[in-house]
Structures are given as C-alpha cells and as structure tokens.
Residue frames as a rotation matrix with the C-alpha (Angstrom) as fourth column:
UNK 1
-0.058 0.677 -0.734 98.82
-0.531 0.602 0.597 210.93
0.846 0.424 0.324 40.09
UNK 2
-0.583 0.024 -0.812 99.81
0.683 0.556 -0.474 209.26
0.440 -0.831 -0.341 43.61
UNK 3
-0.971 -0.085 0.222 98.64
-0.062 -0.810 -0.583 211.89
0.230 -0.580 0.781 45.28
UNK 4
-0.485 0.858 -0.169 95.25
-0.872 -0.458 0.175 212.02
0.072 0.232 0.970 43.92
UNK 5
-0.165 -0.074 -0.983 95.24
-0.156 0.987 -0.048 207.91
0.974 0.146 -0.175 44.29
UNK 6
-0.597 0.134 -0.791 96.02
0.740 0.473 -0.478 208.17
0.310 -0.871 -0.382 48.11
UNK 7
-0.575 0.776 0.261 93.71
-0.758 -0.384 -0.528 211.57
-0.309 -0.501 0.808 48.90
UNK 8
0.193 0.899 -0.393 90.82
-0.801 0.376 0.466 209.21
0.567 0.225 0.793 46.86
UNK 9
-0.211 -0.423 -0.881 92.17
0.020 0.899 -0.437 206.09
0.977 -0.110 -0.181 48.68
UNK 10
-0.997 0.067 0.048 91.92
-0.078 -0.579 -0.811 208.16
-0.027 -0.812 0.582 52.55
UNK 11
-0.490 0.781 0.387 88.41
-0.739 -0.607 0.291 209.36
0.462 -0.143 0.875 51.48
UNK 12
0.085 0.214 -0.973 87.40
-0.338 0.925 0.173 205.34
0.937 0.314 0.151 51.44
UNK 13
-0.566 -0.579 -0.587 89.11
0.429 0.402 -0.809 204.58
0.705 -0.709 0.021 55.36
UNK 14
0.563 0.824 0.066 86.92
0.236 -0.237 0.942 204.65
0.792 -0.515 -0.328 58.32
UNK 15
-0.645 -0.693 0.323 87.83
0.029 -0.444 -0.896 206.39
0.764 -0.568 0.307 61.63
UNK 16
0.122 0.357 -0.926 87.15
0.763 0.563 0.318 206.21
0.635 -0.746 -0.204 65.17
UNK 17
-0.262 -0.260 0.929 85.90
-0.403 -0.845 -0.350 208.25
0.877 -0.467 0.116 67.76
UNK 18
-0.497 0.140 -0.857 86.02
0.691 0.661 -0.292 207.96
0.525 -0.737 -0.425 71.38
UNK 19
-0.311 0.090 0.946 83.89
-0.517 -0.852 -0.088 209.79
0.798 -0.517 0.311 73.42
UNK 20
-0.616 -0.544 -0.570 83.38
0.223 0.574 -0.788 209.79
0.756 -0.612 -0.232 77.44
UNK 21
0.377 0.871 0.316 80.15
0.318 -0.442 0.839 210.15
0.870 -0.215 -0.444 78.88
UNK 22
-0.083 0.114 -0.990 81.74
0.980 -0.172 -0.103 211.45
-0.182 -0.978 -0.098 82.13
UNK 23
0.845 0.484 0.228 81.57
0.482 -0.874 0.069 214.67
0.233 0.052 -0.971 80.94
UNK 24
0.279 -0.805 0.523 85.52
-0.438 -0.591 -0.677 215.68
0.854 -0.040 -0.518 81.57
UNK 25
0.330 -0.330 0.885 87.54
-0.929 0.055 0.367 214.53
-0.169 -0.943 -0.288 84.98
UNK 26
0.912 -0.106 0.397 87.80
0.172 0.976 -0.134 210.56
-0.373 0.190 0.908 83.39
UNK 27
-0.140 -0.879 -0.456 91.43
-0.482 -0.342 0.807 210.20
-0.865 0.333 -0.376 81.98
UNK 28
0.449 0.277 -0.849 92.09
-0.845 -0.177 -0.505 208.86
-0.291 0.944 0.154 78.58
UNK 29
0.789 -0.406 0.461 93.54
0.258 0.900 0.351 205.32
-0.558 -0.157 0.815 78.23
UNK 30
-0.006 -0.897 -0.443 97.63
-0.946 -0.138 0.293 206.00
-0.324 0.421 -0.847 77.26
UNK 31
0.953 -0.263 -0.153 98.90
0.055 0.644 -0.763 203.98
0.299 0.719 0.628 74.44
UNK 32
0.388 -0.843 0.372 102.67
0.058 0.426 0.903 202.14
-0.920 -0.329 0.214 75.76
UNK 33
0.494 -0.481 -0.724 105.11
-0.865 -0.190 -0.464 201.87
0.085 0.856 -0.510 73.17
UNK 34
0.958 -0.287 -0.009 105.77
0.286 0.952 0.106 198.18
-0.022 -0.104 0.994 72.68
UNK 35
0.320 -0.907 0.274 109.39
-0.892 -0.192 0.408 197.04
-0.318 -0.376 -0.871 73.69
UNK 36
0.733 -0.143 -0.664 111.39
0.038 0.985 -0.170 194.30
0.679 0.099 0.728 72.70
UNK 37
0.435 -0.564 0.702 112.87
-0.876 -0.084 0.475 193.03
-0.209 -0.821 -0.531 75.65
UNK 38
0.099 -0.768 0.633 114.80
-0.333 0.574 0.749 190.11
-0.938 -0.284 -0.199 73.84
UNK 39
0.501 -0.070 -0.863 116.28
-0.860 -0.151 -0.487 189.22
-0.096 0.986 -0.136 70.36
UNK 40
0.077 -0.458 0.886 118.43
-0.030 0.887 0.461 186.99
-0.997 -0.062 0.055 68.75
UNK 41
0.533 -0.422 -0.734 119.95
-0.469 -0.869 0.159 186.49
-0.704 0.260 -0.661 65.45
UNK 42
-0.217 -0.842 0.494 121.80
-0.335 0.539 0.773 184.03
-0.917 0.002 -0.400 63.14
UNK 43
0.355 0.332 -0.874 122.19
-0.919 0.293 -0.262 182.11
0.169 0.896 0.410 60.09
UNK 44
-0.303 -0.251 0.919 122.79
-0.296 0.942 0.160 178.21
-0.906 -0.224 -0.359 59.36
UNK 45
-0.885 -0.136 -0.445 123.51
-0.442 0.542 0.715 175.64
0.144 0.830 -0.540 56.17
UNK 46
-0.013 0.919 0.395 120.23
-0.585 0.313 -0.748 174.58
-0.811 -0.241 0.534 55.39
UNK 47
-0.848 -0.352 0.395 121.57
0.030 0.713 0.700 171.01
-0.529 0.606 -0.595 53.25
UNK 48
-0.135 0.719 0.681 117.72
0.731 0.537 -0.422 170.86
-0.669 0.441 -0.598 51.99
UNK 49
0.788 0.486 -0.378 117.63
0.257 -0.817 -0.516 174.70
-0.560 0.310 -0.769 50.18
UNK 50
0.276 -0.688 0.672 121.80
0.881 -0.098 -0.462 174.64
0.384 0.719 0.579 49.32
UNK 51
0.121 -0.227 0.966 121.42
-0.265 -0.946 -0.188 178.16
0.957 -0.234 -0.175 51.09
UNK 52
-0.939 -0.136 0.317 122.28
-0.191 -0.561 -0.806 180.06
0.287 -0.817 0.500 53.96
UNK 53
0.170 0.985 -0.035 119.59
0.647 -0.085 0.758 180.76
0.744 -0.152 -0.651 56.52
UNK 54
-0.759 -0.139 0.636 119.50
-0.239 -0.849 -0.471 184.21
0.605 -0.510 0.611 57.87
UNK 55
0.184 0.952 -0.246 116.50
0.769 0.017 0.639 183.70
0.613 -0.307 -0.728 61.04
UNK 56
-0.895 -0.187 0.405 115.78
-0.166 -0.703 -0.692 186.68
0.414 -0.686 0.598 63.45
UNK 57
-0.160 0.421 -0.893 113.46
0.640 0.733 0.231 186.64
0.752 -0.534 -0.387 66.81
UNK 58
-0.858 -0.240 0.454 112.37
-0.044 -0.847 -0.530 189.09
0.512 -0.474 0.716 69.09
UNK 59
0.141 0.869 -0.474 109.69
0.877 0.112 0.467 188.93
0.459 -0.482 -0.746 72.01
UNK 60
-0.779 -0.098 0.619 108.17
0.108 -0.994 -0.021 192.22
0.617 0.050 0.785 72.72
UNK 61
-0.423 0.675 -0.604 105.98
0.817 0.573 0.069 193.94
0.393 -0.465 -0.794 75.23
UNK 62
-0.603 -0.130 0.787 103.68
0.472 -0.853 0.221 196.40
0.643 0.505 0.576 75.67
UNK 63
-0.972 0.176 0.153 101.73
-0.208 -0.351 -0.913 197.84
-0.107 -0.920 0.378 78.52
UNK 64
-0.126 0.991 0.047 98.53
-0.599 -0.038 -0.800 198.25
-0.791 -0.128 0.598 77.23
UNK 65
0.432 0.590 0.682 98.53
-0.106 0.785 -0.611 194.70
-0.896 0.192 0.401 75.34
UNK 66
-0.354 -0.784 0.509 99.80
0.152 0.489 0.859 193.24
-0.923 0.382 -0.054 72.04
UNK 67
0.462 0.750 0.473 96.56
0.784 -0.095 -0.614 193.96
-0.416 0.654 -0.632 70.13
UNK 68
0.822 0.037 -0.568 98.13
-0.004 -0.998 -0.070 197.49
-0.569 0.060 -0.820 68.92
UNK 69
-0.094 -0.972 -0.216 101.40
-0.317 -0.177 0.932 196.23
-0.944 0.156 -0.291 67.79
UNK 70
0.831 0.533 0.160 101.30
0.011 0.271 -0.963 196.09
-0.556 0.802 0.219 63.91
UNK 71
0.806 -0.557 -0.203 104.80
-0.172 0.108 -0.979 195.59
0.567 0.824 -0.009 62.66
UNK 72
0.737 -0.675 0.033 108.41
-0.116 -0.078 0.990 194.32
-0.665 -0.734 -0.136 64.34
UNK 73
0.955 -0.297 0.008 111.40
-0.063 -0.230 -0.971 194.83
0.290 0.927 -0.238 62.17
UNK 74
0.505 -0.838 -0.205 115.31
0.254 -0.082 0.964 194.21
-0.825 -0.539 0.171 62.37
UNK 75
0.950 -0.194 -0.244 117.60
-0.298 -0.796 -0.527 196.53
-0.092 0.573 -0.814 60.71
UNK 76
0.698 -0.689 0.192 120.97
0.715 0.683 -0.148 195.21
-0.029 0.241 0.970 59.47
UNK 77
0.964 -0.231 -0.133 123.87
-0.265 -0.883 -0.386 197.26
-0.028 0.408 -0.913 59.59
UNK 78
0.345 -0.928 0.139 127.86
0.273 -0.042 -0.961 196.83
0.898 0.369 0.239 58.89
UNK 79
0.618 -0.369 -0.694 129.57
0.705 -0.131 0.697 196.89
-0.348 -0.920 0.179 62.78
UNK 80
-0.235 -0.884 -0.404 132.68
0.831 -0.398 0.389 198.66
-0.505 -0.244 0.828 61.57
UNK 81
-0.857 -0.094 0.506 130.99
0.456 -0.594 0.663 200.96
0.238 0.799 0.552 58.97
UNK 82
-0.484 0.755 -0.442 127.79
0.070 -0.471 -0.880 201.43
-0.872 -0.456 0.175 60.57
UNK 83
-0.707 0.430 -0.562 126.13
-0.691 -0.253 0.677 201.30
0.148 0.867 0.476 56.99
UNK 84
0.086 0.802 0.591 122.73
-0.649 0.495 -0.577 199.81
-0.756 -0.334 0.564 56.51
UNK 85
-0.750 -0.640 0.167 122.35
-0.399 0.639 0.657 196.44
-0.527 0.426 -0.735 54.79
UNK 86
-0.881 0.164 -0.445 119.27
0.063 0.970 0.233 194.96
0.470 0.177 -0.865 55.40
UNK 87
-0.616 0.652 0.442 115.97
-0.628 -0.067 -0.776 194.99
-0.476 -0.755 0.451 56.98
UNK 88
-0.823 0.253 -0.509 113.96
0.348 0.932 -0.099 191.94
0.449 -0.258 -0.855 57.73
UNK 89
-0.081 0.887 0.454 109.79
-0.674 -0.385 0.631 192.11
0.734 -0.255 0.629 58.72
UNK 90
-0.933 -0.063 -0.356 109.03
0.104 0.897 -0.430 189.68
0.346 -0.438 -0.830 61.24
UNK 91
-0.089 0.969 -0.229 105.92
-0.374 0.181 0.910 187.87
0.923 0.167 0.347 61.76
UNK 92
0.003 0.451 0.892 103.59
-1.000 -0.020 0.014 187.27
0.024 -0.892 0.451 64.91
UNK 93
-0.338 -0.605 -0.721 104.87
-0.528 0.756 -0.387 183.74
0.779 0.250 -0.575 66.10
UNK 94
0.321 0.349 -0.880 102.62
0.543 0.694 0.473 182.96
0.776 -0.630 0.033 69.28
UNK 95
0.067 -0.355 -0.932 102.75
0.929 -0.318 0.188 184.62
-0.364 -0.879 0.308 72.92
UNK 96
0.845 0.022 -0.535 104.69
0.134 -0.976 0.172 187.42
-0.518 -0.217 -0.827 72.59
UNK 97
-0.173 -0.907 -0.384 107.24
-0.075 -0.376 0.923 186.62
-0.982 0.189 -0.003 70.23
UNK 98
0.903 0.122 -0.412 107.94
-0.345 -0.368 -0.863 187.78
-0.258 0.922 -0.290 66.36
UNK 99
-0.122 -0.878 0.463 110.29
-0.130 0.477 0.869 185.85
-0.984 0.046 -0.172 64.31
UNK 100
0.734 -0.009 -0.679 111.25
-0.638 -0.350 -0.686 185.55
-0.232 0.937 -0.263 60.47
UNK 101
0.095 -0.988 -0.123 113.51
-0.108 -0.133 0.985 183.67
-0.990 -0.080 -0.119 58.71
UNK 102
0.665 -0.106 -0.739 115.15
-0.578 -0.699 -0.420 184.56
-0.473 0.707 -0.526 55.39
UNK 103
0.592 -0.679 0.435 117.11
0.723 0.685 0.085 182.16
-0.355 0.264 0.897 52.74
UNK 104
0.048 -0.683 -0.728 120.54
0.608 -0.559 0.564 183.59
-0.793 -0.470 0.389 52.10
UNK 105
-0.898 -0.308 0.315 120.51
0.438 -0.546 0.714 184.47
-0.048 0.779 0.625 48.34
UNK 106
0.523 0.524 0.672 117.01
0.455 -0.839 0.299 186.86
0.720 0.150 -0.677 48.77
UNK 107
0.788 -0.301 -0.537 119.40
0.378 -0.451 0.808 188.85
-0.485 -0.840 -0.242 51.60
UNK 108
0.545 -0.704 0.456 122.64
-0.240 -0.652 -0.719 191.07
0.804 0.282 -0.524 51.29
UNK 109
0.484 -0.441 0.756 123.92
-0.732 0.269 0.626 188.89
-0.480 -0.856 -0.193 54.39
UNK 110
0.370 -0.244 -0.896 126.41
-0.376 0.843 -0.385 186.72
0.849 0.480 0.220 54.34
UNK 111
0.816 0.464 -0.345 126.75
-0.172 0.765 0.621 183.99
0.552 -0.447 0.704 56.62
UNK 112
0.118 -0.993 -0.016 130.52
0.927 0.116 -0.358 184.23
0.357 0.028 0.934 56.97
UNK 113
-0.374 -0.411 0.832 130.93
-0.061 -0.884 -0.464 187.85
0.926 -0.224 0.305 57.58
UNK 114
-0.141 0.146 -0.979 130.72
0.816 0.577 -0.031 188.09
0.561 -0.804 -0.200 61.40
UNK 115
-0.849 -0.385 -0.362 131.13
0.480 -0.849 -0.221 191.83
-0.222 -0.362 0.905 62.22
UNK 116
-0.544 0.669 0.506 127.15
0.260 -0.439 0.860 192.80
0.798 0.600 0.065 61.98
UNK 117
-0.994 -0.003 -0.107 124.85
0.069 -0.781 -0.621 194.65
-0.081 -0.625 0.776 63.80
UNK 118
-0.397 0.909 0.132 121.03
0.602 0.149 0.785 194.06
0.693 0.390 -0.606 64.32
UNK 119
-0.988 0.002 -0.153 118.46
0.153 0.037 -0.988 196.58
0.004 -0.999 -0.037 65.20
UNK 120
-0.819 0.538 -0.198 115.36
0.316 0.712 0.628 196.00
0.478 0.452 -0.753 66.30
UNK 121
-0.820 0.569 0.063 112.26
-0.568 -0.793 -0.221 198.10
-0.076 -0.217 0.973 66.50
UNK 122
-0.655 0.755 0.046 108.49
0.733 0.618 0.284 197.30
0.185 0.220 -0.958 67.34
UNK 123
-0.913 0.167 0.372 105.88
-0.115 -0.981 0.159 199.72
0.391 0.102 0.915 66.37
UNK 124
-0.525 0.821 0.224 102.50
0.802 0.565 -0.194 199.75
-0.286 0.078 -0.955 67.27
UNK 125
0.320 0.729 0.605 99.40
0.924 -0.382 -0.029 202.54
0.210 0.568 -0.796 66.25
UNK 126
0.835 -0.123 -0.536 101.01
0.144 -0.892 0.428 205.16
-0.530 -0.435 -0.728 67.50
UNK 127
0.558 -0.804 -0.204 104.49
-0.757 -0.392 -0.523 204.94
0.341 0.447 -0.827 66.26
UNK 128
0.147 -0.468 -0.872 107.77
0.527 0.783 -0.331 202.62
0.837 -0.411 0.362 67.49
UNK 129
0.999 -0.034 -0.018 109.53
0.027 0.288 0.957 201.72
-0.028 -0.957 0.288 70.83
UNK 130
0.737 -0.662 0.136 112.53
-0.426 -0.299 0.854 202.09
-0.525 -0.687 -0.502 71.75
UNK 131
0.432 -0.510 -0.744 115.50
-0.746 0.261 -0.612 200.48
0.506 0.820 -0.268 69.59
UNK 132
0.572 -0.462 0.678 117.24
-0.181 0.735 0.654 196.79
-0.800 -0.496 0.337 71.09
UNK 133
0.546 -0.569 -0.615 120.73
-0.753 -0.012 -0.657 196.22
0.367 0.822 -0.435 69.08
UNK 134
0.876 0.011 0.482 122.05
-0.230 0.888 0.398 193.15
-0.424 -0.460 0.780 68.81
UNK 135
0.167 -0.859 -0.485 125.65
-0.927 -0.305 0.220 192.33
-0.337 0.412 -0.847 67.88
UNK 136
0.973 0.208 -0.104 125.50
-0.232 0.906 -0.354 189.15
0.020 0.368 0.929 65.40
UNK 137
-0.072 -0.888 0.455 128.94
-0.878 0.273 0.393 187.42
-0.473 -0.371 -0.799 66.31
C-alpha cells in the first residue's frame, strides 16, 4: 500500500531540466557538498522549564551557496561504546549558521553524563558533506 502511495505521490512532483544552448564545450555548474566548518554542543538548567537543555550549533559552508542545503543534523553517540543515542535536526538560524535546542526529558541525553560524542552532517540536493565530530565534555 506504501508503495503504490509514493509511486502515485512521485507521479504528482515536478522536475527540472537544464539545457545549454552552447551546443556541447560549456561545462555544467558542480554542486559542493556543504561543510560544517564549526560546531558546538551542550546542555544547561533552564530554572524556567525545571529541565535540562540539550542546544547544538553548527555553521556550514558550501561552494556553490547555501540555497541547496536542505537539512543539518547532529548524531549522538556513547564515547566509550560508540552506540547511537540521539539525533537532533537543526534549523536555519541566520548567515550561515544552523542551531536547535532540545529540552532534556524529549532527549535520551543526560546532562550529567559527560563521555558523549556529537556528529555532525550537512546535506544538501545532492547528498551530505563530510562528517565534523565533536567531543561533548
């Protein structure tokens, strides 16, 4: 029943062609793979919620422009186990930076434990960028 939901869903989605009147010899404009070239990480007693706050931050850049990037994400994981915890969307915040933050009881973080591991990916239409890991101390 999904299936037949997303082929009928697809049929519905418009698509884009580019064509190049030079006739052949013109190159094609390459799509960059956005980077994040800085993160950050943390939580703090927030006295007005009673809870934790988990926030996360990440300013990212991409060659051929910001317009393309459509999602930036940090991945939680367990330092000594390497197991995943957690992942965290983060929203377009101005400039160039993406940033989220997260009270503690919707998370599997806790605020105390000290021995995590954040990484962070930004994708744009093509696919993602590189990974930036961040040890949360």
């Amino acid at each position: 029943m999904r299936s037949a939901l997303a082929a009928l869903s697809l049929l519905t989605t418009s698509g884009c062609l580019v064509y190049s009147g030079s006739g052949g010899g013109g190159k094609a404009p390459k799509n960059e793979a956005p980077i994040v070239e800085w993160a950050d990480a943390s939580c703090y007693w927030d006295e007005a919620y009673r809870d934790d706050v988990w926030w996360f931050e990440a300013d990212v850049v991409d060659a051929d422009g910001l317009d393309d990037v459509v999602a930036v994400y940090a991945d939680v994981y367990d330092g000594p186990t390497g197991e995943w915890v957690d992942a965290f969307e983060l929203y377009y915040d101005g400039g160039n930076t993406w940033y989220s933050a997260w009270q503690g009881r919707s998370t599997y973080l806790d605020c105390a434990y000290y021995d995590y591991v954040v990484d962070f990916v930004a994708e744009d239409i093509v696919g993602e960028g590189p990974v930036t890991t961040l040890d949360v101390y």
